[in-house]
N, C-alpha and C positions, 0 to 999 in steps of 0.2 A: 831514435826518439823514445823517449820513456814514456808511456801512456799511465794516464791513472783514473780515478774517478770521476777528478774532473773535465776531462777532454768529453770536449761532444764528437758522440759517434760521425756528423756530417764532418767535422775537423779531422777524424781520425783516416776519413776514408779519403779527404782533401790529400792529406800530407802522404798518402800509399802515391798519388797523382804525381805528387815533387818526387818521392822517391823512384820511382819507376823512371822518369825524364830523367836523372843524376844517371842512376843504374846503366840507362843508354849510355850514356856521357862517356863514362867509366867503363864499357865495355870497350869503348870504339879508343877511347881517349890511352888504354891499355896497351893498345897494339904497337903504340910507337914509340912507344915510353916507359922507363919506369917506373912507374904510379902508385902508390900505395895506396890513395883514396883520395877523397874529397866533400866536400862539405858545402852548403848553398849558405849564406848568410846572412843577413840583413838590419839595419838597425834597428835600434829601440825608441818605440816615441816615448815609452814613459820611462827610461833609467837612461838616465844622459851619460856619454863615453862607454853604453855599450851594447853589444848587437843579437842577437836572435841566432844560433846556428839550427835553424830549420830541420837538416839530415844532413846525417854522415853516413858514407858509404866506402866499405873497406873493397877495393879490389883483391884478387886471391892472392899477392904479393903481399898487400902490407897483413891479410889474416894470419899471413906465416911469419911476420915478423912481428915477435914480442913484443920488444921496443915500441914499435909502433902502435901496436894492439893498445898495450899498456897506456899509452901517452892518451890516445883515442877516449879510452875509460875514464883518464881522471879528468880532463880536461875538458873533454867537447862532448861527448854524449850526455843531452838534455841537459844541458847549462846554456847559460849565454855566454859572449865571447866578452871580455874589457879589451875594447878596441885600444884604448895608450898602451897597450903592449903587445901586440898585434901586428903583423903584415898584414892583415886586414885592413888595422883602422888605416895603415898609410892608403892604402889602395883604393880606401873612400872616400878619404877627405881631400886628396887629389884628384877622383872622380878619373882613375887612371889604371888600365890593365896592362901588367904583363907581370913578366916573371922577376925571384926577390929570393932574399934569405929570411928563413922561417923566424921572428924573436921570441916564440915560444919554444920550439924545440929547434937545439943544436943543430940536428945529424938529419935536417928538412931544408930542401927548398919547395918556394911555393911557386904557382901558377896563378895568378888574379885574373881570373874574368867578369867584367861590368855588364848588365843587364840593367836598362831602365824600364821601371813599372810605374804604374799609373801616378802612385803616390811617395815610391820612395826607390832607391836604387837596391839591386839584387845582388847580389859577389858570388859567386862559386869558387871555392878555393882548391885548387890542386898542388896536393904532398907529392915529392920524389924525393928519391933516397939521395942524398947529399954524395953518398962515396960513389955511388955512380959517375954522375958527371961536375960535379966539385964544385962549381959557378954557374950562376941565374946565366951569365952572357955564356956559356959551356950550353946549358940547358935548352937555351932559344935557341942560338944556331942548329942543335940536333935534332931537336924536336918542335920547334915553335911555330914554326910553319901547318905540320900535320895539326898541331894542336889547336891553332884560331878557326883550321878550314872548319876541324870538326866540332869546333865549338859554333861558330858562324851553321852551322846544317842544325844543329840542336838548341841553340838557347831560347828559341822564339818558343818551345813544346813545354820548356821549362819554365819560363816564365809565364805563358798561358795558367800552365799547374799550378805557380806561386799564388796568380789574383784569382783563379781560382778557391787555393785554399783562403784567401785573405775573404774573400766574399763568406765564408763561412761560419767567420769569425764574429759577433755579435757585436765588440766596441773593438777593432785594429790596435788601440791605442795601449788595450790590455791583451793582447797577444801573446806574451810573456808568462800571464795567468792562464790562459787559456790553452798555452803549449803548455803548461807546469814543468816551465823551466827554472833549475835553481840558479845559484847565484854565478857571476865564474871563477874560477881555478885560482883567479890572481888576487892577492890581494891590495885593498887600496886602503887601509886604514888600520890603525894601532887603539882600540875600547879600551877606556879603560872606566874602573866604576869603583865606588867607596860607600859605604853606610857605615851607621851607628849599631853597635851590636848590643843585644837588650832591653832596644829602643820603648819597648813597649811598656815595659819595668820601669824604665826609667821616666816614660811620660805621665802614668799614673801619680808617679812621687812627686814630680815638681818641672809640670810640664813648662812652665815661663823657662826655666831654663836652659832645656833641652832643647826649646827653640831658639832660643837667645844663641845657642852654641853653635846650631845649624846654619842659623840664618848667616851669621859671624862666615863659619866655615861656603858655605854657598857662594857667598859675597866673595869672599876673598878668590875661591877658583874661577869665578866669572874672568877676574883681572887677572888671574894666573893664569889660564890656559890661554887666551887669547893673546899672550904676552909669546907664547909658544908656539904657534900657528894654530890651536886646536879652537873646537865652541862646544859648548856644554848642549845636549841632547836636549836630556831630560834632567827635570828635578824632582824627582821620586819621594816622596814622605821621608826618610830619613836620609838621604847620599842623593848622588849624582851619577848619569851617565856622562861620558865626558868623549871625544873622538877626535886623534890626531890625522889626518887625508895625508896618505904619502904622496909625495911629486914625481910623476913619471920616474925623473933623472933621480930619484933613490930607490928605484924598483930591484936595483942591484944590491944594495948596501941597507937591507932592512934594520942592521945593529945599527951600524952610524948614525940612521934615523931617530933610533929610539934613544941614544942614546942625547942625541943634539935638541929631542923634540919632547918625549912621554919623560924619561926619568928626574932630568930637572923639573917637570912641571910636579910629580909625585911627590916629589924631595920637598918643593916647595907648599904641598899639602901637609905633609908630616910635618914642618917646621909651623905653619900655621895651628897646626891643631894642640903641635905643644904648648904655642903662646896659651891657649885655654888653662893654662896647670892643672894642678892635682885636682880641679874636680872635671877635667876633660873627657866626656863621656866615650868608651872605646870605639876603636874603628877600624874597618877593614877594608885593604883595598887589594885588589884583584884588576888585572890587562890582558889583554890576548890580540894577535894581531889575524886581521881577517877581510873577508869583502862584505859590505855593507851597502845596500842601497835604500832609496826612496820608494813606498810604495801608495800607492791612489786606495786611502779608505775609505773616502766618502765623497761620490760628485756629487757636487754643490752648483744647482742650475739657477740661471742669470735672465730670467724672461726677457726682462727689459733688453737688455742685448743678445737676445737670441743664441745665446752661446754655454758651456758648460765651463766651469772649474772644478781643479781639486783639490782637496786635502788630502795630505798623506802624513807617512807617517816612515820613521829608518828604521828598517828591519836587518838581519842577516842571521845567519847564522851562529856566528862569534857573538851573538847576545845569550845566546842560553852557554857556549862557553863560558863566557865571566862571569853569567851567573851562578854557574854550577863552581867555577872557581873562589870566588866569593862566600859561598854558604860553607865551602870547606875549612873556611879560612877561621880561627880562632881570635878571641878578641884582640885589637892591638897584635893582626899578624897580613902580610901581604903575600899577594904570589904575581908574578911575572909568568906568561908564558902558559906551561902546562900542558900534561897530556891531553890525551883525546879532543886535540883541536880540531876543528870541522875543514873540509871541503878545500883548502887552500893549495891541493897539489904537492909536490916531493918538500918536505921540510930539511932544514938544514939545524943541526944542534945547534944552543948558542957555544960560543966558543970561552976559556977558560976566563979570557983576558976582558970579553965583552964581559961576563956576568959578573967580574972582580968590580969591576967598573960602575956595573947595576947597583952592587951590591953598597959600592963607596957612595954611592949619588944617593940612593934610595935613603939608606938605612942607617940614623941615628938614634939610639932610643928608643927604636920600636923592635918588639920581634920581629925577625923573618921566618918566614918558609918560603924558600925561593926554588924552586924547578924550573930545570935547563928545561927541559921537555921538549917543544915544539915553540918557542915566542917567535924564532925567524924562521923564516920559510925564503926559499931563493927556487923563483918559477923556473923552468925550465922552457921555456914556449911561448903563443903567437904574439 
């Protein structure tokens, strides 16, 4: 667990409680098996499809393994978990334990054990090394037995620790804030963003038209994106944010996605913006693919029904990427992709054929500046 500022000291000393109950776990849970480590889990009430990992705890087998070290670092430590790709999320939407192969990482199988607490269900996940005993039904016969006793002598210490730490928590429902946990590892969605460049020059000169061009442009991507699976975020003084949501079943195939889903809808902005002619004021667009979620800005209480709501608002990470990609961009120039993308876990190059492809879709008449850099990413894990 990453601690920072904002963890209250009674949460910090709550969560020493869960890790010390795992630490047992994992002592005992070591003896009969190969273990590399394990993790407590639990949903999220405010980021729907994805869950809370409490603590990770490395037994002295997986600290010696890189691999797994590594995997640990970019993925689970102080992040939440997106359960659609996850042996977790099966393990809780089935409300169902045992043992599975890892869909985060390859060279895992895992261990699910259910805990029910007051208000919502607990998971503790246990890693073993794959080449060990090769199959979840390999896994159970040799070890599955020792592994429920001692889970059945321990869970009731652990789950104590969990409402414990949850009692310490000011509002449960922001837990997520309260752990300062980031986003997860996986991505679910392709940002993509456009403005007018010299906007401000240009509104001084002869603002009726600049808005006449925007509005035009605005209009037109409302019916364009949503033509595509995507919906417009936000509508910013001159551009748009704009977001396409991958579907689980293209968690493998990030280019196909983009390429069936973001590039015609882009192409289809470029083609609009020509119809504007020679006085079509410039423009830049900038995409990056990343995880994005919803976050609670401002609860908004309901006397009359005794109850609260919220307002929120979509943050992540990949917003200051395209931003940063965007201001780089020069008038009438786009970029796909791009270095220094955030938090997405192992990226995969785009490939020769995908960005030939980008390149035919996107870009008619407009400059490019296109970098492979990082647009697809292919997870490795849960």
């Amino acid at each position: 667990m990453v601690e920072n500022r904002y963890m209250d000291k009674n949460l910090i000393d709550a969560l020493e409680g869960v890790r010390s109950g795992l630490l047992d776990l994992a002592l005992k849970a070591s003896r009969y098996s190969d273990l590399l480590g394990l993790a407590a889990i639990m949903p999220d009430a405010a980021h729907s499809g994805s869950a809370h990992i409490l603590s990770v705890i490395n037994t002295e087998r997986g600290d010696h393994d890189n691999a797994h070290s590594q995997f640990v670092t970019q993925n689970l430590d102080g992040r939440r978990l997106y359960l659609p790709a996850s042996a977790a999320g099966l393990a809780l939407s089935q409300n169902k334990s045992g043992f599975d192969d890892s869909k985060m990482n390859p060279s895992h199988l895992v261990g699910n054990f259910l805990v029910k607490l007051t208000d919502a269900p607990l998971l503790v996940q246990m890693a073993f090394d794959k080449s060990s005993v090769h199959t979840p039904a390999k896994l159970d016969q040799l070890s599955g037995r020792n592994l429920r006793q001692i889970w059945d002598a321990q869970h009731k210490a652990i789950a104590g620790a969990t409402e414990n730490m949850l009692s310490a928590v000011r509002d449960p429902v922001l837990l997520s804030e309260a752990l300062a946990l980031d986003v997860p590892s996986v991505a679910n969605a392709v940002l993509v963003a456009w403005d007018v460049t010299g906007s401000s020059a240009l509104a001084h000169k002869d603002y009726p038209s600049l808005r006449g061009d925007l509005l035009y442009l605005k209009r037109a991507m409302h019916d364009i994106v949503s033509d595509y699976g995507g919906n417009v975020l936000r509508n910013e003084g001159d551009g748009q944010w704009l977001s396409f949501s991958i579907p689980d079943h293209k968690q493998g195939d990030y280019g196909g996605f983009f390429l069936e889903h973001v590039a015609p809808a882009i192409h289809e902005l470029i083609e609009a913006h020509k119809k504007l002619g020679s006085h079509a004021p410039p423009i830049r667009v900038a995409s990056a693919i990343g995880h994005i979620e919803d976050n609670i800005t401002q609860p908004l209480s309901y006397p009359f029904k005794g109850a609260a709501a919220y307002s929120f608002e979509t943050m992540g990470p990949v917003f200051w990427t395209v931003s940063s990609l965007l201001k780089s961009m020069p008038a009438n120039g786009a970029v796909i992709g791009g270095d220094g993308q955030s938090t997405c876990g192992a990226s995969v190059a785009v490939s020769d054929d995908t960005l030939a492809a980008v390149k035919k879709s996107l870009y008619g008449g407009i400059s490019q500046t296109v970098s492979k850099g990082t647009l697809m990413r292919h997870i490795l894990a849960p």
